[in-house]
FIKOLZA-1660 file (N, C-alpha, C; in steps of 0.1 Angstrom, whole numbers, plus 5000, padded with zeros to 4 digits):
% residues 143
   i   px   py   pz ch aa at
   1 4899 4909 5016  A  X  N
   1 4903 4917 5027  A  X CA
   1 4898 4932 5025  A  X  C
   2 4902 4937 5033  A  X  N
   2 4892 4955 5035  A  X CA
   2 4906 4963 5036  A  X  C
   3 4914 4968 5027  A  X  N
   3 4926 4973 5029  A  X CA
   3 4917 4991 5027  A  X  C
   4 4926 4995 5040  A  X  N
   4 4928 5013 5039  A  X CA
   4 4942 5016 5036  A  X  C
   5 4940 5026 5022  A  X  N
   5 4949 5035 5015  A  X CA
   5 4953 5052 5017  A  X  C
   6 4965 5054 5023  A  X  N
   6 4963 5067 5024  A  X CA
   6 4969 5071 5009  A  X  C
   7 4967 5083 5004  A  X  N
   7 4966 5094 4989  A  X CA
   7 4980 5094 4994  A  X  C
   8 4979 5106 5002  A  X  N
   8 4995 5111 4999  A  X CA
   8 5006 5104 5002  A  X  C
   9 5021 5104 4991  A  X  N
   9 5029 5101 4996  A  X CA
   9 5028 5082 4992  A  X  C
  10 5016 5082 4997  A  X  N
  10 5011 5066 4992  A  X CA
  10 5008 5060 4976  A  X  C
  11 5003 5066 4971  A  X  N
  11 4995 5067 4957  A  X CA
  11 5002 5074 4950  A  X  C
  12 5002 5090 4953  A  X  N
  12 5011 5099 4946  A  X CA
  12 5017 5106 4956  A  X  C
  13 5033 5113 4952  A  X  N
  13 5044 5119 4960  A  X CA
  13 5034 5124 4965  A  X  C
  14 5041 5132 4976  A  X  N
  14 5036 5141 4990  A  X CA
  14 5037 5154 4984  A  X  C
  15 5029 5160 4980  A  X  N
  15 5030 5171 4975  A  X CA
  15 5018 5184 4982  A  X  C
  16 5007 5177 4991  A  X  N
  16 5003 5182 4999  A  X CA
  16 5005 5196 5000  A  X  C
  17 4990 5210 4997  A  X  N
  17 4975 5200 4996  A  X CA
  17 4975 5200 4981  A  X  C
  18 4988 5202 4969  A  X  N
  18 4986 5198 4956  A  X CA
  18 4987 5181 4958  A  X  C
  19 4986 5179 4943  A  X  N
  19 4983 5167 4937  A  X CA
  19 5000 5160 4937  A  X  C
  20 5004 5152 4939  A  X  N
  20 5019 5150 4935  A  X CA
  20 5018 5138 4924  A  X  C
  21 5034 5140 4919  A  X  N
  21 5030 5125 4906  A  X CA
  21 5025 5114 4909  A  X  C
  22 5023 5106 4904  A  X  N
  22 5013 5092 4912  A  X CA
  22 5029 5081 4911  A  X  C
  23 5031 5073 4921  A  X  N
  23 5039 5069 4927  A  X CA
  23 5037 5056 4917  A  X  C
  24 5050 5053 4908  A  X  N
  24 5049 5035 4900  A  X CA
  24 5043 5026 4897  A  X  C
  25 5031 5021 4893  A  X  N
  25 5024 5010 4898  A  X CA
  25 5018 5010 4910  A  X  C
  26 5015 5024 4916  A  X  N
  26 5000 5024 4927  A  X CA
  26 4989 5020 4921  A  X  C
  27 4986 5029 4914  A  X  N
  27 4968 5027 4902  A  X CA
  27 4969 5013 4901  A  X  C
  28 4978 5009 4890  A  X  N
  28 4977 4992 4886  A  X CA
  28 4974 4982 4894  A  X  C
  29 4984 4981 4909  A  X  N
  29 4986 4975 4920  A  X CA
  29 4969 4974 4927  A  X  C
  30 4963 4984 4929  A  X  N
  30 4955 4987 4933  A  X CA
  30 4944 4983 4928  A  X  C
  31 4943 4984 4917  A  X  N
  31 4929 4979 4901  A  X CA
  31 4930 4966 4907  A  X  C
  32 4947 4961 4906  A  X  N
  32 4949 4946 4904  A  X CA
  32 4944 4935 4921  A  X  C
  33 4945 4947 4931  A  X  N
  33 4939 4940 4946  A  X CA
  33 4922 4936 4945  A  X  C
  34 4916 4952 4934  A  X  N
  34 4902 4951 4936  A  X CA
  34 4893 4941 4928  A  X  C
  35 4907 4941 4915  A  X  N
  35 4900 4928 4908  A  X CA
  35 4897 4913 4911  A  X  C
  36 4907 4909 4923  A  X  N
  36 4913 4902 4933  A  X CA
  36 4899 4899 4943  A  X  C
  37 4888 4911 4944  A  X  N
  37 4878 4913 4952  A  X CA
  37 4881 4917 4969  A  X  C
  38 4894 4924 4963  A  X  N
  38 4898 4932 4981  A  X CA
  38 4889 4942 4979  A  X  C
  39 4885 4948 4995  A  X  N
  39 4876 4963 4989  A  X CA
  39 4886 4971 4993  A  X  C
  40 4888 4985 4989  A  X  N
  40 4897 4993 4991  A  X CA
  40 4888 5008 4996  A  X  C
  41 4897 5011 5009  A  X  N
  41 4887 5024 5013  A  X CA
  41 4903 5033 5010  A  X  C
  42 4897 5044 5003  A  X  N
  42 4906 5060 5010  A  X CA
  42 4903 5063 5021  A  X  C
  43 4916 5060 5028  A  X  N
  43 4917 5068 5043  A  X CA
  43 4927 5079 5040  A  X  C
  44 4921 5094 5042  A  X  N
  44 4934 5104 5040  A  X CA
  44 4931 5116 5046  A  X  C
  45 4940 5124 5052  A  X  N
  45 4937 5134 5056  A  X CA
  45 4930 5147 5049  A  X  C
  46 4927 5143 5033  A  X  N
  46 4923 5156 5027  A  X CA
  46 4904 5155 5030  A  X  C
  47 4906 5167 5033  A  X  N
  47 4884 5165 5033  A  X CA
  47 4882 5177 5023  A  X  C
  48 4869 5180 5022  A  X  N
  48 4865 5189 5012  A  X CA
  48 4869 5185 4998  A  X  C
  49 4871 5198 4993  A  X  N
  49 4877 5200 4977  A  X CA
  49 4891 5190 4978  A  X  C
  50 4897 5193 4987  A  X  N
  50 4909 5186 4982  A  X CA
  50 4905 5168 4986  A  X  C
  51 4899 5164 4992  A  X  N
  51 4898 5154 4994  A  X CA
  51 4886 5146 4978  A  X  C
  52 4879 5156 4978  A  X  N
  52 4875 5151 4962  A  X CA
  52 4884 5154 4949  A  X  C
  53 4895 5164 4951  A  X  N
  53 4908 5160 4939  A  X CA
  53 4911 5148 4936  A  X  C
  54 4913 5142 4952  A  X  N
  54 4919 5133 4952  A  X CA
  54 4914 5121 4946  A  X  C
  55 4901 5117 4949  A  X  N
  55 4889 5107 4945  A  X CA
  55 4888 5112 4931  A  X  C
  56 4890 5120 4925  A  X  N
  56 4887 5124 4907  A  X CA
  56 4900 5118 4905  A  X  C
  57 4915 5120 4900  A  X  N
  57 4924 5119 4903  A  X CA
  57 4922 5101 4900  A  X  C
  58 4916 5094 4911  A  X  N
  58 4918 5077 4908  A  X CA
  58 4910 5075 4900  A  X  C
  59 4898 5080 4899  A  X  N
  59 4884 5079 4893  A  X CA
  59 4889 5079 4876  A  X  C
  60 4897 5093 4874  A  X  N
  60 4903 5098 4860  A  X CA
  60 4910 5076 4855  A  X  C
  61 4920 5076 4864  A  X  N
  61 4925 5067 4861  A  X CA
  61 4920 5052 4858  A  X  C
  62 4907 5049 4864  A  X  N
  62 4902 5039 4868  A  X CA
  62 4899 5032 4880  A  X  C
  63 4902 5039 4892  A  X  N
  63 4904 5031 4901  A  X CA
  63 4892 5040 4909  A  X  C
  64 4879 5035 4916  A  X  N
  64 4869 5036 4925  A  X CA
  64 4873 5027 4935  A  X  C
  65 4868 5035 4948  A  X  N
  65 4870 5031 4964  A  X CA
  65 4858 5020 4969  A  X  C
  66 4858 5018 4972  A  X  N
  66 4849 5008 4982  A  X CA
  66 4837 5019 4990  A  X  C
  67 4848 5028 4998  A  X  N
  67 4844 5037 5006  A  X CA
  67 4854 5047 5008  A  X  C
  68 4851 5059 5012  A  X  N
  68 4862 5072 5014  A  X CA
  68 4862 5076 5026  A  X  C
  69 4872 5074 5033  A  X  N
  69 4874 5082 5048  A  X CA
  69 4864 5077 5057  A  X  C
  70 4858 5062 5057  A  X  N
  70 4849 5057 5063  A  X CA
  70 4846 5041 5065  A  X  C
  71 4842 5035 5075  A  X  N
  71 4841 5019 5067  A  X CA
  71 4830 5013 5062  A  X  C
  72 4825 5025 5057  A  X  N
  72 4818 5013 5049  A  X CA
  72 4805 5029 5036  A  X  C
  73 4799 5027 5026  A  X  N
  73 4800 5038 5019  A  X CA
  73 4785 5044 5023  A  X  C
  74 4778 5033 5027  A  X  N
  74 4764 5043 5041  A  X CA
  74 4769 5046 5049  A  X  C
  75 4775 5051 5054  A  X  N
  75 4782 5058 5071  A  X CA
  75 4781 5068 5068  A  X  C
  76 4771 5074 5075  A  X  N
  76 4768 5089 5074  A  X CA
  76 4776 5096 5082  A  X  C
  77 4787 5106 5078  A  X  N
  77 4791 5114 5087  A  X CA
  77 4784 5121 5097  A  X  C
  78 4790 5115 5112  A  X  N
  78 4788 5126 5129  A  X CA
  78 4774 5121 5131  A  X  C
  79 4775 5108 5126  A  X  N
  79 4763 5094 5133  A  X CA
  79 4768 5089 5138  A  X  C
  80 4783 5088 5137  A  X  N
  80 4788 5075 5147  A  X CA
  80 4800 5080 5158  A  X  C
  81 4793 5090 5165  A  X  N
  81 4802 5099 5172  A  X CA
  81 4814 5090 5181  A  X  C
  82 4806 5080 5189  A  X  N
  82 4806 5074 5196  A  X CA
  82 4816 5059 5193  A  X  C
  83 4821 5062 5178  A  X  N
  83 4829 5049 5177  A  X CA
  83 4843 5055 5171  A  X  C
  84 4854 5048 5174  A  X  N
  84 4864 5054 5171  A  X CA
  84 4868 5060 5156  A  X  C
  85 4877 5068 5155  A  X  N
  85 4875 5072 5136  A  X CA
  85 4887 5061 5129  A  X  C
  86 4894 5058 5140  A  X  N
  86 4901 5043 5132  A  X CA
  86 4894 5033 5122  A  X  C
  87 4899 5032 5110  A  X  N
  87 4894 5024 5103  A  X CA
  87 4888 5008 5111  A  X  C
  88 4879 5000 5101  A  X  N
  88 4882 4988 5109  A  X CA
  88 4886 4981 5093  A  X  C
  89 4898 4975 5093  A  X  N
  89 4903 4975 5079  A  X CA
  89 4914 4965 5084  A  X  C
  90 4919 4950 5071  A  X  N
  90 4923 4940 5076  A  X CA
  90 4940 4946 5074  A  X  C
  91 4941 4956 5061  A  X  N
  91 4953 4958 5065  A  X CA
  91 4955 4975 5057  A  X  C
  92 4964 4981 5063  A  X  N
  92 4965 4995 5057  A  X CA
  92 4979 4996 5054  A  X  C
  93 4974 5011 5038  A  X  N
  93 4990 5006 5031  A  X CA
  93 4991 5025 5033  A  X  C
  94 5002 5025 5039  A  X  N
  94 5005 5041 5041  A  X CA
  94 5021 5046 5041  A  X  C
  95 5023 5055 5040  A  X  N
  95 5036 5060 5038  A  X CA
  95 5043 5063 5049  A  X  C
  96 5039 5062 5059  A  X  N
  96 5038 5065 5074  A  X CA
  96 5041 5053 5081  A  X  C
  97 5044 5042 5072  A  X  N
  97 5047 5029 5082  A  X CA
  97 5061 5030 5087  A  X  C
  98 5056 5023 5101  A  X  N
  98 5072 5020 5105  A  X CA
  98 5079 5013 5096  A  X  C
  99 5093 5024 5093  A  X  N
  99 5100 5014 5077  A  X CA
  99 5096 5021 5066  A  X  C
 100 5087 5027 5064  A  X  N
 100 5083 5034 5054  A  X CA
 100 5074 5026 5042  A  X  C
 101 5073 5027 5034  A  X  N
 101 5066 5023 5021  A  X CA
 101 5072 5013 5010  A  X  C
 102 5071 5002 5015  A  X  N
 102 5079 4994 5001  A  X CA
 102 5076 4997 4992  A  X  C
 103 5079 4990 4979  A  X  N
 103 5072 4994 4965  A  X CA
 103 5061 4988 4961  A  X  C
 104 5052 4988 4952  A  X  N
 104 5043 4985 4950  A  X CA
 104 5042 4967 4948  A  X  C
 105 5053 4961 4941  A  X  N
 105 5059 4951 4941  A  X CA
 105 5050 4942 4951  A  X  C
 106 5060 4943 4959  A  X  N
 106 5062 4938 4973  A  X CA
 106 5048 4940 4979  A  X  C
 107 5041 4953 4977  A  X  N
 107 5030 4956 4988  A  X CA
 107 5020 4939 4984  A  X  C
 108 5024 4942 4970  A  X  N
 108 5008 4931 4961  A  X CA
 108 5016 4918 4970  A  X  C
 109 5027 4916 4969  A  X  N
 109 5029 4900 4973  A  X CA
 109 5025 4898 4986  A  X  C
 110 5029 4910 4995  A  X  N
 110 5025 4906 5011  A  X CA
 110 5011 4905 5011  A  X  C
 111 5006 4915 5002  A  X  N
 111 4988 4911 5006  A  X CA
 111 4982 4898 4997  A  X  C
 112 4988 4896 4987  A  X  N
 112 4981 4881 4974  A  X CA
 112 4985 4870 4987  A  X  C
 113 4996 4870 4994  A  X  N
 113 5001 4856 4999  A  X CA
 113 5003 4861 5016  A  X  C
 114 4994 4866 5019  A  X  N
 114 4985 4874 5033  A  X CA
 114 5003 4874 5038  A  X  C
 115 5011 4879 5039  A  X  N
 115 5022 4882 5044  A  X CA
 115 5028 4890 5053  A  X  C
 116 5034 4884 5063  A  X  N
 116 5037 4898 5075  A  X CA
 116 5049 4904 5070  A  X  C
 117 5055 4914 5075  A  X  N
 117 5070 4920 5070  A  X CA
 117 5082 4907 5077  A  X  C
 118 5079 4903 5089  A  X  N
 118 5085 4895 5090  A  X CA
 118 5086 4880 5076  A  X  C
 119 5075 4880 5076  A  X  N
 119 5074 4869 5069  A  X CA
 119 5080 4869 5054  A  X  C
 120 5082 4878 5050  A  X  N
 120 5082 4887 5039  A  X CA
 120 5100 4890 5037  A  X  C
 121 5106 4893 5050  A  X  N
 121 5119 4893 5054  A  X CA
 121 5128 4879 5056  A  X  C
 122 5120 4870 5060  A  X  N
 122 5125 4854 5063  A  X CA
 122 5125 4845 5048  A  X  C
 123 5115 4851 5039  A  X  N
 123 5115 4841 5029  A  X CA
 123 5127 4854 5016  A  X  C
 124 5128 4862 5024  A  X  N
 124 5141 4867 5016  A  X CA
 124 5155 4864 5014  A  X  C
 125 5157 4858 5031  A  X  N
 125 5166 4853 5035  A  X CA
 125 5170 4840 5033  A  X  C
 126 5157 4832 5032  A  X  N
 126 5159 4818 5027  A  X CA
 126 5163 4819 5013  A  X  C
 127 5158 4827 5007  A  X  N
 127 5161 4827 4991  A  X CA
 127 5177 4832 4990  A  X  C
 128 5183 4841 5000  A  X  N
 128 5198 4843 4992  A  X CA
 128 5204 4835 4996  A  X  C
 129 5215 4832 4987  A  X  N
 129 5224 4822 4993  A  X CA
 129 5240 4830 4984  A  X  C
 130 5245 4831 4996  A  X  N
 130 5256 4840 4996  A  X CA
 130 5267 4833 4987  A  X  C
 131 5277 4838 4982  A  X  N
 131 5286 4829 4975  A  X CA
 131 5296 4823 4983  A  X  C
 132 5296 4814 4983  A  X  N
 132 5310 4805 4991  A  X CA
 132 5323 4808 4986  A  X  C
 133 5329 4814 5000  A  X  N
 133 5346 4816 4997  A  X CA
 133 5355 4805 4986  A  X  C
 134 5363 4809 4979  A  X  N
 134 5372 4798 4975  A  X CA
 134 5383 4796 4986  A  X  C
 135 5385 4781 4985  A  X  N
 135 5396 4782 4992  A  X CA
 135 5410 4781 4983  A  X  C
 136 5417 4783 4995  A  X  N
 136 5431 4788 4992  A  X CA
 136 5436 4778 4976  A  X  C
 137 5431 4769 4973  A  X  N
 137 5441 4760 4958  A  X CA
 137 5430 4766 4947  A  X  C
 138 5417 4765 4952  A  X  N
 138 5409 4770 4941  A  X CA
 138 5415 4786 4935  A  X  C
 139 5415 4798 4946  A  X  N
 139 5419 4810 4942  A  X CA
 139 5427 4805 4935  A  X  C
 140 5442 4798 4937  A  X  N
 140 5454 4800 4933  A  X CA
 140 5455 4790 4916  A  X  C
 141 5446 4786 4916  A  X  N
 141 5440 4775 4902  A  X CA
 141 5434 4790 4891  A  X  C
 142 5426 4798 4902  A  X  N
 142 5419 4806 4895  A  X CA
 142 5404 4802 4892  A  X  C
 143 5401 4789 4897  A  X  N
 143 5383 4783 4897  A  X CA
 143 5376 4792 4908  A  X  C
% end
């Protein structure tokens, strides 16, 4: 799959336009999608200098992009006036979701086992199974 990543807030706290700590198991999660042979683009609002912090920053860690702020890594910027700046990307991991940011956890299982939130929410629900009341002789047995 073609996943877009936003930096901030996503990767590392929102600390904007500094660097924030890098958020639990982003890097790892991330290594561990590309190893996987997902490609991963940085989609983020930083351009310039801060936008290359950011790409040093993963780089430092181990982790290289697919492509940055683009789909694909020949896309020459203000060639493609004419097409939307929306990624075209099978799924995007941002801090900005409706619901906000699960943990990294979770993000790897919804994408290893292509998962919707719904989907992801229903097999949560099949898995608890609530404790059954005692009834009234058991309480008073104490079982």
């Amino acid at each position: 799959m073609i996943i877009a990543v936003d930096f901030d807030g996503t990767i590392v706290e929102h600390k904007y336009p500094s660097i924030g700590r890098e958020i639990p198991f982003a890097i790892e999660t991330l290594k561990k999608l590309q190893a996987e042979r997902h490609k991963l683009i940085l989609w983020s609002v930083r351009e310039g200098r801060l936008l290359d912090e950011a790409v040093q920053f993963c780089r430092e860690r181990g982790l290289e992009f697919y492509a940055i702020n683009r789909d694909y890594p020949e896309e020459e910027k203000g060639q493609n006036n004419h097409y939307s700046r929306k990624l075209k990307a099978d799924v995007f991991i941002d801090d900005r979701n409706l619901g906000g940011l699960p943990d990294w956890e979770t993000i790897y299982e919804m994408v290893r086992n292509k998962l919707s939130y719904e989907d992801l929410m229903r097999k949560y629900e099949q898995e608890y199974e609530p404790e059954k009341p005692k009834g009234f002789f058991a309480r008073l047995m104490g079982k």
